[in-house]
PDB file of N, CA, C and O in Angstrom, chain B, residues numbered from 101:
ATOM      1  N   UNK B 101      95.241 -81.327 134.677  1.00  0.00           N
ATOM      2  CA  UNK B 101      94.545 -80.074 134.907  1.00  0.00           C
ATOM      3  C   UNK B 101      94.889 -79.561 136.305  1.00  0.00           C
ATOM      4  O   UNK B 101      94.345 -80.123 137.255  1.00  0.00           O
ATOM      5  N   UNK B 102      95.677 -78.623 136.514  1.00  0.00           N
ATOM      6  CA  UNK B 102      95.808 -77.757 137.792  1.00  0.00           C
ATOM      7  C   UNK B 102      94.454 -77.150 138.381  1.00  0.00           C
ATOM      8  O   UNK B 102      93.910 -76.290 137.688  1.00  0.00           O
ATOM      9  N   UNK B 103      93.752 -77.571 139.793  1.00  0.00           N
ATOM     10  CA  UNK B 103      92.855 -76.961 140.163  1.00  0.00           C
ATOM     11  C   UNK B 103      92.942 -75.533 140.333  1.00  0.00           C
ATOM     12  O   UNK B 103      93.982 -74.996 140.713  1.00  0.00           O
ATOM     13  N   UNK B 104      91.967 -74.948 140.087  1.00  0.00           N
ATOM     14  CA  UNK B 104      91.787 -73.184 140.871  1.00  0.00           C
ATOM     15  C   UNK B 104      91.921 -72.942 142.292  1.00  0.00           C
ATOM     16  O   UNK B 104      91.282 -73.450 143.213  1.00  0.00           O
ATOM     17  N   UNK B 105      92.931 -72.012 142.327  1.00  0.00           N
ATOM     18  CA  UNK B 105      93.284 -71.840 143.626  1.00  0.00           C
ATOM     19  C   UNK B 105      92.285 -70.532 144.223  1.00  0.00           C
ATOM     20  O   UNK B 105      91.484 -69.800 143.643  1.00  0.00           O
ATOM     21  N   UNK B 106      92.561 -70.583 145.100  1.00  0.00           N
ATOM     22  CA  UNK B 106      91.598 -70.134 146.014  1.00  0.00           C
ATOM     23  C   UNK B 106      91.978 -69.238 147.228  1.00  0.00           C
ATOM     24  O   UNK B 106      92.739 -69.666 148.095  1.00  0.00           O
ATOM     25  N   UNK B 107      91.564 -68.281 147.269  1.00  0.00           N
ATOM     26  CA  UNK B 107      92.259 -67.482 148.385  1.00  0.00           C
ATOM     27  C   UNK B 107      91.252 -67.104 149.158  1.00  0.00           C
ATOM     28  O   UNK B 107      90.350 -66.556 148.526  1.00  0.00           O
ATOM     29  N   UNK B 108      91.010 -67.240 150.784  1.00  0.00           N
ATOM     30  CA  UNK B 108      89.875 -67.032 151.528  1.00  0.00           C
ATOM     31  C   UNK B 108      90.461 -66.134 152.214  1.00  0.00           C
ATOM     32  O   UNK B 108      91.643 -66.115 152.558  1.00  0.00           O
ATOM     33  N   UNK B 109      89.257 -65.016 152.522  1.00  0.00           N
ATOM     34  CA  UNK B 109      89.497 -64.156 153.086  1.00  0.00           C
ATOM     35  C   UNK B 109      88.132 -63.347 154.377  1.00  0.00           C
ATOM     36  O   UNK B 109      87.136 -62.660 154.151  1.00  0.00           O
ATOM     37  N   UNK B 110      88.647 -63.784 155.484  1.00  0.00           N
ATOM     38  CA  UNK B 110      87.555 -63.793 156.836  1.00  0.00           C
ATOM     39  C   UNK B 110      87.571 -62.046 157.424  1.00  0.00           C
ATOM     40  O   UNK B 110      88.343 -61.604 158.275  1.00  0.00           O
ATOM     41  N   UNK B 111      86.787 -61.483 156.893  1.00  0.00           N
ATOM     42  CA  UNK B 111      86.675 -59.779 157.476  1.00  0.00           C
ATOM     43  C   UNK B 111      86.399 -59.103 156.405  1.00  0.00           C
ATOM     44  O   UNK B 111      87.432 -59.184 155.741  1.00  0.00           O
ATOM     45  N   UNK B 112      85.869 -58.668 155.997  1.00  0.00           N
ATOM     46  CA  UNK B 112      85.907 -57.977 154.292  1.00  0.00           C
ATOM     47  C   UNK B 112      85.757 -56.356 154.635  1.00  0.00           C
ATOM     48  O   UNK B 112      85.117 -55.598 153.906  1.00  0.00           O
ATOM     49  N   UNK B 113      86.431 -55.935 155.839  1.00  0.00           N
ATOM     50  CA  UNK B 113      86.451 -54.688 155.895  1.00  0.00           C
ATOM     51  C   UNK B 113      87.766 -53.915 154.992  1.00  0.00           C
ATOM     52  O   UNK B 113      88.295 -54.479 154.034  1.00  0.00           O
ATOM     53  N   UNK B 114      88.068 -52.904 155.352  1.00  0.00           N
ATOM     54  CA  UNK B 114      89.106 -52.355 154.451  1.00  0.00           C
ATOM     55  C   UNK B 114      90.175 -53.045 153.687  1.00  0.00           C
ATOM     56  O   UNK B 114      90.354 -53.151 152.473  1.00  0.00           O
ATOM     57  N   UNK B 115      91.164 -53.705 155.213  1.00  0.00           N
ATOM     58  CA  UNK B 115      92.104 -54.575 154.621  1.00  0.00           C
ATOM     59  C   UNK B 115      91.901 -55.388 154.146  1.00  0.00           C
ATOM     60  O   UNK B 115      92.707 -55.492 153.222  1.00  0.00           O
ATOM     61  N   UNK B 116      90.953 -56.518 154.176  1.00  0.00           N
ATOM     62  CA  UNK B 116      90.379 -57.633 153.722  1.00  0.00           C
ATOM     63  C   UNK B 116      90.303 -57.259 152.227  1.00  0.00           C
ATOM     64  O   UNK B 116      91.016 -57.871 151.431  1.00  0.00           O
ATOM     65  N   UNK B 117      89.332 -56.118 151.736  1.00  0.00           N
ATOM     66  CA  UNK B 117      89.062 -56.140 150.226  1.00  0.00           C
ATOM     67  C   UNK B 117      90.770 -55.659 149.714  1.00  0.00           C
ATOM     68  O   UNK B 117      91.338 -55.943 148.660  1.00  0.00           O
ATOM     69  N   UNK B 118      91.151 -55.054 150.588  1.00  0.00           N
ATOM     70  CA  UNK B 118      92.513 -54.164 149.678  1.00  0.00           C
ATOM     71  C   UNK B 118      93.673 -55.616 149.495  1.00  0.00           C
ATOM     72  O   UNK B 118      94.655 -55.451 148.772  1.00  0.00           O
ATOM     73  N   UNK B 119      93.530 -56.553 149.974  1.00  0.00           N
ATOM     74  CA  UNK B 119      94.108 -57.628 150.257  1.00  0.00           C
ATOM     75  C   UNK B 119      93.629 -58.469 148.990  1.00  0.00           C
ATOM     76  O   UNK B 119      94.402 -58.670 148.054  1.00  0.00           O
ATOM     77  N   UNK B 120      92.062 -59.050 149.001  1.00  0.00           N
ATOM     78  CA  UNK B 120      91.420 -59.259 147.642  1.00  0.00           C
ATOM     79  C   UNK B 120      92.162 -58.779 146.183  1.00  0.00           C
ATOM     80  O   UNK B 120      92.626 -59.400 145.226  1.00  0.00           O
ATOM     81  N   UNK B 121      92.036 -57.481 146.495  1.00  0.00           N
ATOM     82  CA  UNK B 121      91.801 -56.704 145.147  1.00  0.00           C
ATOM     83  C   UNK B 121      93.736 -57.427 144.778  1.00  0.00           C
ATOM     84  O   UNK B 121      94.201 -58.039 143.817  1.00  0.00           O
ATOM     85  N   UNK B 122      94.349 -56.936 146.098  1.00  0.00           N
ATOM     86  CA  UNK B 122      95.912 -57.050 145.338  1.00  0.00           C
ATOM     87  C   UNK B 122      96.464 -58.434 144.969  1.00  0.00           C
ATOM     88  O   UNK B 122      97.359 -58.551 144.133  1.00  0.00           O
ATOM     89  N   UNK B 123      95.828 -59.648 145.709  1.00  0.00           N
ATOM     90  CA  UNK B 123      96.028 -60.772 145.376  1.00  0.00           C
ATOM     91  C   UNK B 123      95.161 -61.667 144.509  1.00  0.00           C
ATOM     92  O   UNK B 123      95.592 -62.768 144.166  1.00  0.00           O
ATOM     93  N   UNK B 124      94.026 -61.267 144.160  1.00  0.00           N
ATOM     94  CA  UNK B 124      92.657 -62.295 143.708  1.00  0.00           C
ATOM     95  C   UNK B 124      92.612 -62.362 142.574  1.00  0.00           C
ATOM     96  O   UNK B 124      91.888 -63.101 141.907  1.00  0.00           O
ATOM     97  N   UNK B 125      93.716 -61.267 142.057  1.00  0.00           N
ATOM     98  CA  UNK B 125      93.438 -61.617 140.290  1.00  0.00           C
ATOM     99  C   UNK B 125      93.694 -63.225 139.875  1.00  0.00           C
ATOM    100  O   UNK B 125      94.745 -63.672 140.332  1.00  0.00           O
ATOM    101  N   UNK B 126      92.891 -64.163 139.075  1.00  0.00           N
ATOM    102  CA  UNK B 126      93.075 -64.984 138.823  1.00  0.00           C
ATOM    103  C   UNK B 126      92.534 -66.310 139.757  1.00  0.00           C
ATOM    104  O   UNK B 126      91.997 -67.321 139.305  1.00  0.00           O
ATOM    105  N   UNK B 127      92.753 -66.089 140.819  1.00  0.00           N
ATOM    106  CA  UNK B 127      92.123 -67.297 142.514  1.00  0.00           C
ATOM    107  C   UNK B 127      90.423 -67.041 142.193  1.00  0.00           C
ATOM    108  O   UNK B 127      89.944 -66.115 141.538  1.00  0.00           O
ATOM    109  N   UNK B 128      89.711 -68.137 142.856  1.00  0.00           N
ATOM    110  CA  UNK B 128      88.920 -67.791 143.381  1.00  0.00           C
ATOM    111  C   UNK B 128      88.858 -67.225 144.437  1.00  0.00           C
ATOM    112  O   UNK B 128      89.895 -67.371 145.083  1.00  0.00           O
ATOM    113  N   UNK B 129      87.644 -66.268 145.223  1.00  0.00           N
ATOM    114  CA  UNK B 129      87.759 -65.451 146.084  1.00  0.00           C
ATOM    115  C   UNK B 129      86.668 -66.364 147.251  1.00  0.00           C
ATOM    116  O   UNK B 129      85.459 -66.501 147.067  1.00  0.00           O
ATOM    117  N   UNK B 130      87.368 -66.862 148.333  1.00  0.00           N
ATOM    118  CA  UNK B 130      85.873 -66.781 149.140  1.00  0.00           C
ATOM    119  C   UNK B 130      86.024 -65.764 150.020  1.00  0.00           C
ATOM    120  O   UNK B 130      86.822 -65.756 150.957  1.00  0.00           O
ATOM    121  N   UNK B 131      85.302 -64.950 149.741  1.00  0.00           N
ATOM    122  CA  UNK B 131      84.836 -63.922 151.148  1.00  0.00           C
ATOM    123  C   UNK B 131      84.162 -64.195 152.350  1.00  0.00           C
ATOM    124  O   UNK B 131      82.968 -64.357 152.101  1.00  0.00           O
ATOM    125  N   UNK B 132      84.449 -64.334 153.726  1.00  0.00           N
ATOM    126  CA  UNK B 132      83.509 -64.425 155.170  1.00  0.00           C
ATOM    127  C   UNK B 132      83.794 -63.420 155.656  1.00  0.00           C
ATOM    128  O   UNK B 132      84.837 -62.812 155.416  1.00  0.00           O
ATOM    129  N   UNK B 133      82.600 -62.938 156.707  1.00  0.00           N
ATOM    130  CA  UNK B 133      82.108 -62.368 157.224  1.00  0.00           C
ATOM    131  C   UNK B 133      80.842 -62.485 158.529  1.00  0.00           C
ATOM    132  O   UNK B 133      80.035 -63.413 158.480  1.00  0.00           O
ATOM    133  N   UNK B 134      80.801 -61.733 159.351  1.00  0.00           N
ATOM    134  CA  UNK B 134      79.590 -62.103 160.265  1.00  0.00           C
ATOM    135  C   UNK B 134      78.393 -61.213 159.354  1.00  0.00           C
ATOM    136  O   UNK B 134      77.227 -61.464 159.050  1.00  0.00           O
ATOM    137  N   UNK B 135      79.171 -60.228 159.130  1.00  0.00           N
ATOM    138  CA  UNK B 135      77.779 -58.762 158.406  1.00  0.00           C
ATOM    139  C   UNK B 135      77.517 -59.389 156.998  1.00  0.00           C
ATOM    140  O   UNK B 135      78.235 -59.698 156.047  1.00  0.00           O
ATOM    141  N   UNK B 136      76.414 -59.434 157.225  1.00  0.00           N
ATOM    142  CA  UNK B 136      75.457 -60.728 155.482  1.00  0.00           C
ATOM    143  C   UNK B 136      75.658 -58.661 154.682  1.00  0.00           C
ATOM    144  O   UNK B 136      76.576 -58.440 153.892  1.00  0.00           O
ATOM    145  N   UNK B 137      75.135 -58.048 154.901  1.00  0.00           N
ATOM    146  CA  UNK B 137      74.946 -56.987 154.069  1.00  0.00           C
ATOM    147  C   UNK B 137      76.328 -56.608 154.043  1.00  0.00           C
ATOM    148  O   UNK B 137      76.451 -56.435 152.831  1.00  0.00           O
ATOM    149  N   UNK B 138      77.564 -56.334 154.580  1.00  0.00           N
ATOM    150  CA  UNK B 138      78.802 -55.813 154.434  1.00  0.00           C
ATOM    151  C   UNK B 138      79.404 -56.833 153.307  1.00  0.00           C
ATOM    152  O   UNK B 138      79.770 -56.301 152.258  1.00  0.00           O
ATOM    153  N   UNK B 139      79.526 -58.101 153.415  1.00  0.00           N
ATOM    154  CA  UNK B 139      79.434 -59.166 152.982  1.00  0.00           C
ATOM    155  C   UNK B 139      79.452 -59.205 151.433  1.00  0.00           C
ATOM    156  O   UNK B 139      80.426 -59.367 150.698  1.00  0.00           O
ATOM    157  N   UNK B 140      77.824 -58.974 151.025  1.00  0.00           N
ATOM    158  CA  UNK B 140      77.115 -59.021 150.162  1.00  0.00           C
ATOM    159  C   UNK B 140      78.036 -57.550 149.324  1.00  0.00           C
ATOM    160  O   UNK B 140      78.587 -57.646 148.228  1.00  0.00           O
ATOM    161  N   UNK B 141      77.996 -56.350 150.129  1.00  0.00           N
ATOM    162  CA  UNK B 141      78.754 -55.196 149.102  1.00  0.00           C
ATOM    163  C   UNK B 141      80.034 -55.633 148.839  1.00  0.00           C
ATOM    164  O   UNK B 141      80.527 -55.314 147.757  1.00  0.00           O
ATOM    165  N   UNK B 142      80.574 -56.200 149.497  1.00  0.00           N
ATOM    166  CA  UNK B 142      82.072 -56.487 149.094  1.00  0.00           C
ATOM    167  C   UNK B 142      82.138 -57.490 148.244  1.00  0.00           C
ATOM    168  O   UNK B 142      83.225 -57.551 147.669  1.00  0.00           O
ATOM    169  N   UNK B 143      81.253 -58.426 147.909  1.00  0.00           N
ATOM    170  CA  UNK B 143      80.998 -59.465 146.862  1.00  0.00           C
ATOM    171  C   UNK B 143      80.844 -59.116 145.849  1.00  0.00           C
ATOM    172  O   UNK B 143      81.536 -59.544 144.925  1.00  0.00           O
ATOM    173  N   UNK B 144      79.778 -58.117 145.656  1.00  0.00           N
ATOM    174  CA  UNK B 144      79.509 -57.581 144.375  1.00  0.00           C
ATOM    175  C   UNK B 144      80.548 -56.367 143.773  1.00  0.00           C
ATOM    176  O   UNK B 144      80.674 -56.202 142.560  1.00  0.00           O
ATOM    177  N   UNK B 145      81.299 -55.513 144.813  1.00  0.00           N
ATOM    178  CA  UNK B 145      82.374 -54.603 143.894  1.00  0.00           C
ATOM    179  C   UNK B 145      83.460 -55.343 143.587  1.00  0.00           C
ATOM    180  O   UNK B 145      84.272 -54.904 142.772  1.00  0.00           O
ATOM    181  N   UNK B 146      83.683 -56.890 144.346  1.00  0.00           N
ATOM    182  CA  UNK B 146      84.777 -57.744 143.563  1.00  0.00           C
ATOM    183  C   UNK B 146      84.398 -58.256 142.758  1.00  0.00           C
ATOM    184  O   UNK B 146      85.233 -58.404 141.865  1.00  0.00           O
ATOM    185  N   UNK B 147      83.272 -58.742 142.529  1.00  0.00           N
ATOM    186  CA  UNK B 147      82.671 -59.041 140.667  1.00  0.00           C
ATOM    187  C   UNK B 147      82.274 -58.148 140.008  1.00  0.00           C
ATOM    188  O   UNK B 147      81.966 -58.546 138.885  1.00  0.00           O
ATOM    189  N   UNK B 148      82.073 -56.746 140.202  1.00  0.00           N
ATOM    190  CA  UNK B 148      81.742 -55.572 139.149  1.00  0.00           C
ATOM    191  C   UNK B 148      83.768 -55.716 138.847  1.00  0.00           C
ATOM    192  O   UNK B 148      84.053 -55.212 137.761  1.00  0.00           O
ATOM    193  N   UNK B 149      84.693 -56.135 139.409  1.00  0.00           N
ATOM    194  CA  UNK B 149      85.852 -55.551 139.069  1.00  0.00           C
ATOM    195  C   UNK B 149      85.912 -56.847 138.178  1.00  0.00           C
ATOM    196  O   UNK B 149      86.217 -56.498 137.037  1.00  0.00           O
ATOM    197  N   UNK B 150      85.747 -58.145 138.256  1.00  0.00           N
ATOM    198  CA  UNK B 150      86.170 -58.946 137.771  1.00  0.00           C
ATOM    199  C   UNK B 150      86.542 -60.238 138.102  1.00  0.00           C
ATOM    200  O   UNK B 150      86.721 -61.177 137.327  1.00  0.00           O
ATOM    201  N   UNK B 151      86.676 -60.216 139.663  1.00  0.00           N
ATOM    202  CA  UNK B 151      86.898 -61.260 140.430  1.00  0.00           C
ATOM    203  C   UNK B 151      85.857 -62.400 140.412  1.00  0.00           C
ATOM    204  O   UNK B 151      84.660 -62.234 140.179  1.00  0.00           O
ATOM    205  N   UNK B 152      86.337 -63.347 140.632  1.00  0.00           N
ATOM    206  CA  UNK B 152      85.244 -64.354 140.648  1.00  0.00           C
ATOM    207  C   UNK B 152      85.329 -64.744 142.233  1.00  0.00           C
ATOM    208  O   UNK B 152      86.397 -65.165 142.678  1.00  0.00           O
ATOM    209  N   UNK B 153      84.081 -64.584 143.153  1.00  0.00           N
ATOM    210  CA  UNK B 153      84.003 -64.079 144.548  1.00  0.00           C
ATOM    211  C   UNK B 153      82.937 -65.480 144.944  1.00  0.00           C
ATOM    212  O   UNK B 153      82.177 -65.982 144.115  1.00  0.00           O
ATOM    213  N   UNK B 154      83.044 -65.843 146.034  1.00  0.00           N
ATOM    214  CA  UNK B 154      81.890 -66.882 146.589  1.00  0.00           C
ATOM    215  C   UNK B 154      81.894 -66.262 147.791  1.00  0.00           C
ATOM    216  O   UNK B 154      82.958 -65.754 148.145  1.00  0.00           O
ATOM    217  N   UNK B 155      80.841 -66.174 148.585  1.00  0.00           N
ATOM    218  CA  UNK B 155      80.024 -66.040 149.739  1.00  0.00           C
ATOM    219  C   UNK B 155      80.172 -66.831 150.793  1.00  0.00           C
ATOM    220  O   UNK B 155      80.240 -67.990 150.386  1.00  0.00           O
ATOM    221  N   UNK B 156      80.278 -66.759 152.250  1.00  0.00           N
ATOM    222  CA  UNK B 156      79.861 -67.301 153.609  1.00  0.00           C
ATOM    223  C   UNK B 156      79.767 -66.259 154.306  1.00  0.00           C
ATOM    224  O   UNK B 156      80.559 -65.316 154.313  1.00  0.00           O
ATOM    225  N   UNK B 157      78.469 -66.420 155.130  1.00  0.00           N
ATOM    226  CA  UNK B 157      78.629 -65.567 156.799  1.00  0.00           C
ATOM    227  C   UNK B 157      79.285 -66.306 157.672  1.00  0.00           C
ATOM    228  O   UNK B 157      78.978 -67.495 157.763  1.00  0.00           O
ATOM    229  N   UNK B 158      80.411 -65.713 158.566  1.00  0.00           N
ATOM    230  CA  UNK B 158      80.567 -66.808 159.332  1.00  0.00           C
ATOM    231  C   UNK B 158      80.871 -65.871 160.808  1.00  0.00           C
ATOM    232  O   UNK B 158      81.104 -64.662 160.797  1.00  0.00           O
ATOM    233  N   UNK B 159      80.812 -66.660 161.941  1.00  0.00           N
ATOM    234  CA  UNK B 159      81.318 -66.334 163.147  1.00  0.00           C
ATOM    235  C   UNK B 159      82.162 -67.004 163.553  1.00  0.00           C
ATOM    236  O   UNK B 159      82.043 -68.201 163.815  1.00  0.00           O
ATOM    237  N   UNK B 160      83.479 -66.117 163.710  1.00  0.00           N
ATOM    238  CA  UNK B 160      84.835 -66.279 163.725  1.00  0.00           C
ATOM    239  C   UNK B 160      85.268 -67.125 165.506  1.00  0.00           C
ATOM    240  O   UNK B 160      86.370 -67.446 165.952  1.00  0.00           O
ATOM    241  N   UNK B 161      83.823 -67.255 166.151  1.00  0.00           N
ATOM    242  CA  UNK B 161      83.961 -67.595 167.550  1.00  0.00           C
ATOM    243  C   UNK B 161      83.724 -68.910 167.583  1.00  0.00           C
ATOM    244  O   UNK B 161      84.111 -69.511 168.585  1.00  0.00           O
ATOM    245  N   UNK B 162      83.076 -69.622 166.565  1.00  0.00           N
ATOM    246  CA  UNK B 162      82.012 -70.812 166.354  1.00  0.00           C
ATOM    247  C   UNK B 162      82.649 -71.976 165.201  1.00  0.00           C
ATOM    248  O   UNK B 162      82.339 -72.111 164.018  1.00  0.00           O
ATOM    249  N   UNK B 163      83.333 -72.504 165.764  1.00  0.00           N
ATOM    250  CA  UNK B 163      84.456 -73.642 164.989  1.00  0.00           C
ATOM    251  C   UNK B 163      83.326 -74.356 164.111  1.00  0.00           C
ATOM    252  O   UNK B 163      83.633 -74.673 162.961  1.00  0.00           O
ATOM    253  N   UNK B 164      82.196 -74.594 164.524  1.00  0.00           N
ATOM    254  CA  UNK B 164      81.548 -75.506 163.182  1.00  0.00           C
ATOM    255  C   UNK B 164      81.247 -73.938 162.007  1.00  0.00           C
ATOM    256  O   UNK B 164      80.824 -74.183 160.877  1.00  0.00           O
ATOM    257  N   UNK B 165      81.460 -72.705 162.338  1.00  0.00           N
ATOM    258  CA  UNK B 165      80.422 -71.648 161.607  1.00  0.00           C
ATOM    259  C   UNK B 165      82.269 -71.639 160.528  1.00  0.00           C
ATOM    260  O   UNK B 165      82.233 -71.632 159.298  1.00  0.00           O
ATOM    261  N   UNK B 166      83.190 -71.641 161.048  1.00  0.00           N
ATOM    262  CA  UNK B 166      84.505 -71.369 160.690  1.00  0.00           C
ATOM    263  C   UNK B 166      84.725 -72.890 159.606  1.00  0.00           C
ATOM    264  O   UNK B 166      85.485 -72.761 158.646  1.00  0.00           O
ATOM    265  N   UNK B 167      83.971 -74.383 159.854  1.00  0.00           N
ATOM    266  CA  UNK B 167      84.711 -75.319 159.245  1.00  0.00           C
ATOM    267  C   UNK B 167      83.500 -74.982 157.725  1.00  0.00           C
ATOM    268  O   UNK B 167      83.932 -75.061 156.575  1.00  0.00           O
ATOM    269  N   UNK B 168      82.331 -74.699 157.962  1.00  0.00           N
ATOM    270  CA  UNK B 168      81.787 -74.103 157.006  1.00  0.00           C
ATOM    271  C   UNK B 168      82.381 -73.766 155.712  1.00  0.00           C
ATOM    272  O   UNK B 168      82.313 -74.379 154.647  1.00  0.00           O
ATOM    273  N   UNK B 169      82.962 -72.700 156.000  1.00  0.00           N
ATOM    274  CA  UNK B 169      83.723 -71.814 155.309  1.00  0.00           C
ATOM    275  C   UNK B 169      84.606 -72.684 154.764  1.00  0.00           C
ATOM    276  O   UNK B 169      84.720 -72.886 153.555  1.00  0.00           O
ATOM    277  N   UNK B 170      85.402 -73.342 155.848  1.00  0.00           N
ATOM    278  CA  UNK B 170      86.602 -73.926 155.072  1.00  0.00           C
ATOM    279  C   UNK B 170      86.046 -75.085 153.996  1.00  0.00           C
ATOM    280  O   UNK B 170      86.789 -75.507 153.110  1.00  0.00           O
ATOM    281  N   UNK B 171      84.728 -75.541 154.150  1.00  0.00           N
ATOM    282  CA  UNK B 171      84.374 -76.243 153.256  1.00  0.00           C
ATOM    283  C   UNK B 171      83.788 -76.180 152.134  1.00  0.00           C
ATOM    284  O   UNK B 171      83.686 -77.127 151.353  1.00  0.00           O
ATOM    285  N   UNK B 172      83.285 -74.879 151.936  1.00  0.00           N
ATOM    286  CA  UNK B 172      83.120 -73.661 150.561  1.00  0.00           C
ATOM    287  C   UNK B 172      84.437 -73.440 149.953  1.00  0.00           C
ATOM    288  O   UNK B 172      84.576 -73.359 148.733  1.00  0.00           O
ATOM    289  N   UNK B 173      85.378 -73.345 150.764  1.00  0.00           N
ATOM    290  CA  UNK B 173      86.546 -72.821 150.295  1.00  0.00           C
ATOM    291  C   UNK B 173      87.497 -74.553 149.320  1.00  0.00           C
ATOM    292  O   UNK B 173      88.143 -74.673 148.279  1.00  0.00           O
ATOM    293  N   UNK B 174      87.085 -75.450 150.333  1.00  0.00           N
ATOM    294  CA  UNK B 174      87.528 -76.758 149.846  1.00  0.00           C
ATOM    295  C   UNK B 174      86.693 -76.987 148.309  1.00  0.00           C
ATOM    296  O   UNK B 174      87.343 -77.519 147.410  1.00  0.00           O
ATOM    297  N   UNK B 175      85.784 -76.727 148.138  1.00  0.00           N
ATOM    298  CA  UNK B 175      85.231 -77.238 147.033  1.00  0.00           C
ATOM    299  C   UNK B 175      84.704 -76.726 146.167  1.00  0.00           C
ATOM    300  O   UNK B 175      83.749 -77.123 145.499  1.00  0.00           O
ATOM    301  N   UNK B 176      85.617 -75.260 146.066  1.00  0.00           N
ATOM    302  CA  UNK B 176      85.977 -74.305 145.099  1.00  0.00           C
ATOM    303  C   UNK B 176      87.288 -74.675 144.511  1.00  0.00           C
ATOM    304  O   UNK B 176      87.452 -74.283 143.356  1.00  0.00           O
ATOM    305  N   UNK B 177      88.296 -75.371 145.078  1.00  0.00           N
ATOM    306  CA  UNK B 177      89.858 -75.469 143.951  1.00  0.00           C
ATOM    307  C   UNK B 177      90.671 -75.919 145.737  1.00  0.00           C
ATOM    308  O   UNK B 177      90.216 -76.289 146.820  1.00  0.00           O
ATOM    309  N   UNK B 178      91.979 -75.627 145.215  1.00  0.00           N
ATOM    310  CA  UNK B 178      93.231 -75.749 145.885  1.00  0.00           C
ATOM    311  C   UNK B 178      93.436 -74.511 146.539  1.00  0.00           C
ATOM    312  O   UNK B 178      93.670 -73.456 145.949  1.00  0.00           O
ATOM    313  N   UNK B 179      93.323 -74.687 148.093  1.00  0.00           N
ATOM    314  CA  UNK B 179      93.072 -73.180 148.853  1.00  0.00           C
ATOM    315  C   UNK B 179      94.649 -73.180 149.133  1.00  0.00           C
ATOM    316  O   UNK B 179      95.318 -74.106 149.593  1.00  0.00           O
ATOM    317  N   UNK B 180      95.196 -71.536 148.623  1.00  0.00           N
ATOM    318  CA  UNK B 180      96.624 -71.403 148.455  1.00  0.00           C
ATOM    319  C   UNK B 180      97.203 -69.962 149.430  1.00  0.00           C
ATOM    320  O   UNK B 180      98.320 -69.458 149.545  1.00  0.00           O
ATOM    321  N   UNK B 181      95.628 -69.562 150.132  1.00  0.00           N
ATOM    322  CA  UNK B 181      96.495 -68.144 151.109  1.00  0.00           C
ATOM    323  C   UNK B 181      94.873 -68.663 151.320  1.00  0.00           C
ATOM    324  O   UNK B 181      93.952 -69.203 150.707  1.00  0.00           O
ATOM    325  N   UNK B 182      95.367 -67.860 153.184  1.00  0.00           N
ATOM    326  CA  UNK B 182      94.160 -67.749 154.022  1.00  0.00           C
ATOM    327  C   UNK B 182      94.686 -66.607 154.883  1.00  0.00           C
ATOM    328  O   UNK B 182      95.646 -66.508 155.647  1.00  0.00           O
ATOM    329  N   UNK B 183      93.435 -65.538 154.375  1.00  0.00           N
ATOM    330  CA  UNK B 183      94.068 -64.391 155.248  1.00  0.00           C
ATOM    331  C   UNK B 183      92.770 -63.753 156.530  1.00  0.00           C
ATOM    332  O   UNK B 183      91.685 -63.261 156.221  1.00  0.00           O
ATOM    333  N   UNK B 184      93.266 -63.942 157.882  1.00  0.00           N
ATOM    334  CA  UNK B 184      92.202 -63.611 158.387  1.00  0.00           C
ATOM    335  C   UNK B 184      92.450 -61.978 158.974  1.00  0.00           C
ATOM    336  O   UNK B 184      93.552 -61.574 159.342  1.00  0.00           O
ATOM    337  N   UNK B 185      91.049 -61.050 158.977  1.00  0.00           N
ATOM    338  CA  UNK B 185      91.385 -59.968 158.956  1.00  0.00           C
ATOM    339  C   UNK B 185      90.457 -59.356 160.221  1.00  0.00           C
ATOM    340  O   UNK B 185      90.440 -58.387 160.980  1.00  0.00           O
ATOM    341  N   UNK B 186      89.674 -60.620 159.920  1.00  0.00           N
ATOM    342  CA  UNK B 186      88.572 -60.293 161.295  1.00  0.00           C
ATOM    343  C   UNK B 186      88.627 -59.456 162.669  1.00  0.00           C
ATOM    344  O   UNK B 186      89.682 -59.801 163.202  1.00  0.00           O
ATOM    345  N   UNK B 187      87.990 -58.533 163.471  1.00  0.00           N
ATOM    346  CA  UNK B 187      88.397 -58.490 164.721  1.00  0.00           C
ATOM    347  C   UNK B 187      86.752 -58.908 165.224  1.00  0.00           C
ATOM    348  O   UNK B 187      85.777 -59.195 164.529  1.00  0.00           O
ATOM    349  N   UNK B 188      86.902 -58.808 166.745  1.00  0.00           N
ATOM    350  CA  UNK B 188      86.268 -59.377 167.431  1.00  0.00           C
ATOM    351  C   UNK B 188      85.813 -57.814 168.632  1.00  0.00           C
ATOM    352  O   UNK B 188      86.513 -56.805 168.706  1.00  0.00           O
ATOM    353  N   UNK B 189      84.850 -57.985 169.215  1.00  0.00           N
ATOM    354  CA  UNK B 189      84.572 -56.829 169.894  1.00  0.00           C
ATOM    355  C   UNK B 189      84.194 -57.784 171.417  1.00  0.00           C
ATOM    356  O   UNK B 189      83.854 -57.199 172.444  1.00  0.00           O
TER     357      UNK B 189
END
């Protein structure tokens, strides 16, 4: 049995979902983010499309908030693209 691969994706602003949408057919999706509500909309228009999407907030500054993620992402399938899109202010 080949595990589900998995494509994580840290920023879910423009590029982030347009990135989703063009690669996720088929992967699981983990989406991060710091914004829980930006987050949360971009979760749900990738499962109104079809995607199968998992959730983290994370802060991209905070290595335990970042191994988080990678450990949602670990124990969803075989993580096969990691695209970070994040910026920082």
């Amino acid at each position: 049995m080949t595990p589900n691969e998995v494509l994580v994706i840290i920023g879910v602003g423009g590029m982030g979902m347009s990135i989703a949408r063009r690669v996720g057919a088929g992967r699981t999706i983990v989406l991060a983010d710091v914004n829980a509500a930006g987050l949360q909309s971009a979760a749900d228009a990738l499962g109104n499309d079809g995607h199968q999407v998992l959730t983290r907030e994370v802060d991209v500054t905070s290595r335990s908030s970042v191994a988080a993620v990678a450990e949602v992402a670990d124990a969803a399938g075989r993580v096969t693209s990691v695209v970070h899109t994040a910026g920082l202010k």
